[in-house]
C-alpha positions, 0 to 999 in steps of 0.5 A, a space after each residue: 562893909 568889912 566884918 568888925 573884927 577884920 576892921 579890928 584887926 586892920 586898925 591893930 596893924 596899922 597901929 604898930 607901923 614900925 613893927 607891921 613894916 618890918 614884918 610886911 617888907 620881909 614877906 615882900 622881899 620873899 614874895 618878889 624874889 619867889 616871883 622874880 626867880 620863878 619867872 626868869 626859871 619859867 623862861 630859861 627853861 622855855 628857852 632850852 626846850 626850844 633850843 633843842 626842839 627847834 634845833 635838834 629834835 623836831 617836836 615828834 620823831 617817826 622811827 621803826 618799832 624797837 629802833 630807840 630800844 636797839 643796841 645793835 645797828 640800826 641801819 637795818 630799821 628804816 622808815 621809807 622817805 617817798 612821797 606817800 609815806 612823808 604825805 600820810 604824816 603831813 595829812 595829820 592835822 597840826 604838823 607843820 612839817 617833816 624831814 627825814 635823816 639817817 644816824 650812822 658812824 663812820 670814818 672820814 680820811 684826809 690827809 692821810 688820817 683817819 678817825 671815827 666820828 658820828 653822822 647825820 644826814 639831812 635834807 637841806 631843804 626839809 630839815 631847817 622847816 622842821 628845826 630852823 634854829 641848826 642853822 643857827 649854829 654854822 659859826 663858819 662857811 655855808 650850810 648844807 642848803 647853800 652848798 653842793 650835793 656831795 658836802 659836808 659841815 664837821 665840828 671843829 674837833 672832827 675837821 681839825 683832827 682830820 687837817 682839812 680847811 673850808 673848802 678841802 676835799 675828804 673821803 668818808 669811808 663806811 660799811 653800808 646796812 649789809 656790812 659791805 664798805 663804800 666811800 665817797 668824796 665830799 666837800 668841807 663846806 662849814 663849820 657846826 658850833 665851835 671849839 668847845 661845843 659842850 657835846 657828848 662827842 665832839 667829833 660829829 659831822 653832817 652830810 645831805 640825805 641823798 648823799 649818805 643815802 649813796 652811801 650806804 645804799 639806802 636809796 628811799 630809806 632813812 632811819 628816822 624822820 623828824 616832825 615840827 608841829 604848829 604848837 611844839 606843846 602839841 606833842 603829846 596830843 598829837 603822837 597818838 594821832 599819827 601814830 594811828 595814821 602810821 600804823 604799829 609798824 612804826 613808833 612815834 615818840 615825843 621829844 620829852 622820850 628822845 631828849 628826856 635828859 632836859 625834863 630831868 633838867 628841869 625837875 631839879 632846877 624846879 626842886 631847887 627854886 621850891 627849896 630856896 623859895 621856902 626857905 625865903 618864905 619859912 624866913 618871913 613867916 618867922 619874923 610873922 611869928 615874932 611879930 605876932 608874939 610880941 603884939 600877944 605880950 604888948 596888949 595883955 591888957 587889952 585882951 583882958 578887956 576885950 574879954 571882959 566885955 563879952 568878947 569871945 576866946 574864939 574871937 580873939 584868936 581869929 583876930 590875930 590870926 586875921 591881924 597875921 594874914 593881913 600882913 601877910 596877904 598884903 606884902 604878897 600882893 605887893 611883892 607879887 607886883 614887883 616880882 611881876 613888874 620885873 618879869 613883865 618888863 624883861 618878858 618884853 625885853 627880854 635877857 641876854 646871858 652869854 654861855 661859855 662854850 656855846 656859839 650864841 648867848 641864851 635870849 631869855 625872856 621871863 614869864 609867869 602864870 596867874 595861877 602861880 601868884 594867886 598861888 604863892 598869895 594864898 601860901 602868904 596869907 596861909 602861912 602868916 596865919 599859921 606861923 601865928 597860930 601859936 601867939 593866937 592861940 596863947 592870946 585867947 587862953 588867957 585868963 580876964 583877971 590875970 590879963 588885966 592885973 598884968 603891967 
């Protein structure tokens, strides 16, 4: 059974129903907007953490010590790629998988042009187990998997500049770790994203680790090695399992330390999302507050008499503090279920957004946390009473007589 005073304070809600429904349908509509924004947030920001875990960084990277720190060629820093060495990372519980690559410049000719680009060298075999979503992003031809040893996949940019098509050979000239050049012929065997692939430089190419390994003559070697856990959230716990197993030798980093321009990323969207969610609650807790003043001015007289007979000041301000949070907690928790009903239905779904410039559109697929609407359920409840601190407050100050004298 409900304490008198808060059944007091239902029926005092109930009573004015076009006041209270103004007032409950705009914490609704801030509460299942908040919901609604932080799911699809929640999810968007999922969505670009895989994309780039699943397909670019791995979720672990192995380097040498002060690889990441060095400013000067890093060819010299290299990790071996032998069986033994990838075994102790693949013995670590929780990797699911391993493949080693090697980041070097160079220059490709064709055509008799040449021009400076960026390289990667992968393991066609390895590497789709470690990032299964790079494949994703050969808008044409064959990747390194379906192609020969001696192959290549270039960016638009590079393979224009360069004046080759699908299927043209080309010379990719470099110095090796010792500084000597060497050159090999490969094959333009696909295109990587497409014409406007939003990178930083867009002239980049990939090539098969055996053969860039030819290349620079660092057979066995490579400059890093990529790792995808069974749970990419695992990260953090597991770094310092296999950097134990790997000895200080080498150094494994996250890839929150390799890409740490994504959690940047995400800390302004969600610095945003908090600002324009206050801003909807700060609304809706004004229009409590209002409507909490005008109830205070409509029933001085019955506060007069409720005092008269006994009732206390401090009782008549929990009153209205509990007629506030009333309001409040139940337009949150039917805004929390719209909110929730739109994140559920579309969590399920899913959302397709197009981005310009990028080969595929994001799958976006919302979600939310319980802990996030028990959350915002109490910041409701909280922030109603509060807004109507001062009325409250007004209400139980009065005088009995002068209430009661009042028109």
């Amino acid at each position: 059974m409900l304490p008198p005073l808060l059944r007091i304070a239902f029926r005092n809600v109930l009573r004015n129903r076009r006041r209270s429904l103004i007032t409950f349908s705009a914490v609704f509509l801030a509460l299942g907007i908040m919901v609604s924004i932080r799911g699809f947030l929640n999810g968007l920001q999922a969505t670009i953490r895989e994309s780039v875990v699943l397909g670019q960084t791995g979720a672990l990277q192995v380097h040498r010590t002060g690889f990441l720190k060095s400013v000067g060629s890093t060819l010299e820093l290299t990790v071996p790629t032998d069986e033994a060495f990838m075994g102790k990372i693949m013995a670590v519980q929780g990797v699911k998988a391993a493949s080693a690559r090697i980041m070097f410049g160079g220059m490709p000719n064709a055509n008799d042009v040449s021009t400076a680009a960026l390289f990667t060298a992968i393991d066609p075999v390895r590497e789709p187990q470690v990032c299964p979503r790079r494949s994703e992003m050969i808008s044409k031809g064959k990747s390194l998997r379906d192609a020969g040893p001696a192959s290549a996949v270039l960016s638009p940019e590079l393979a224009s500049s360069l004046g080759v098509k699908l299927g043209d050979k080309a010379t990719l000239l470099t110095g090796d770790r010792d500084g000597v050049m060497n050159a090999l012929d490969f094959e333009f065997v696909g295109h990587y994203g497409q014409a406007g692939l939003p990178l930083p430089d867009k002239k980049i190419g990939f090539v098969p680790l055996a053969f860039a390994q030819e290349l620079l003559r660092m057979e066995g070697r490579a400059t890093e090695i990529a790792v995808a856990l069974e749970h990419f959230d695992d990260a953090e716990r597991v770094k310092p399992i296999l950097q134990a197993a790997l000895g200080p030798e080498y150094e494994v980093s996250t890839w929150h330390d390799v890409a740490s321009f994504i959690d940047d990323a995400i800390a302004v969207q969600n610095f945003i999302l908090n600002l324009i969610a206050g801003l909807f609650l700060f609304v809706a807790l004004l229009g409590i507050a209002n409507t909490m003043l005008m109830s205070v001015l409509e029933r001085t007289r019955e506060i007069g008499t409720m005092m008269s007979v006994g009732v206390r000041r401090r009782q008549i301000l929990m009153l209205f503090l509990l007629e506030a949070a009333v309001l409040g907690l139940a337009g949150g928790i039917i805004g929390s279920i719209a909110g929730g009903g739109f994140v559920l239905y579309y969590g399920h779904k899913g959302m397709v957004l197009p981005v310009p410039g990028a080969l595929a559109p994001l799958h976006v697929f919302p979600l939310i946390s319980a802990q996030y609407i028990l959350f915002i359920l109490a910041l409701a409840a909280g922030g109603a009473a509060l807004a109507a601190l001062w009325p409250s407050v007004r209400a139980s100050r009065m005088r009995p007589v002068e209430a009661l004298s009042s028109v």
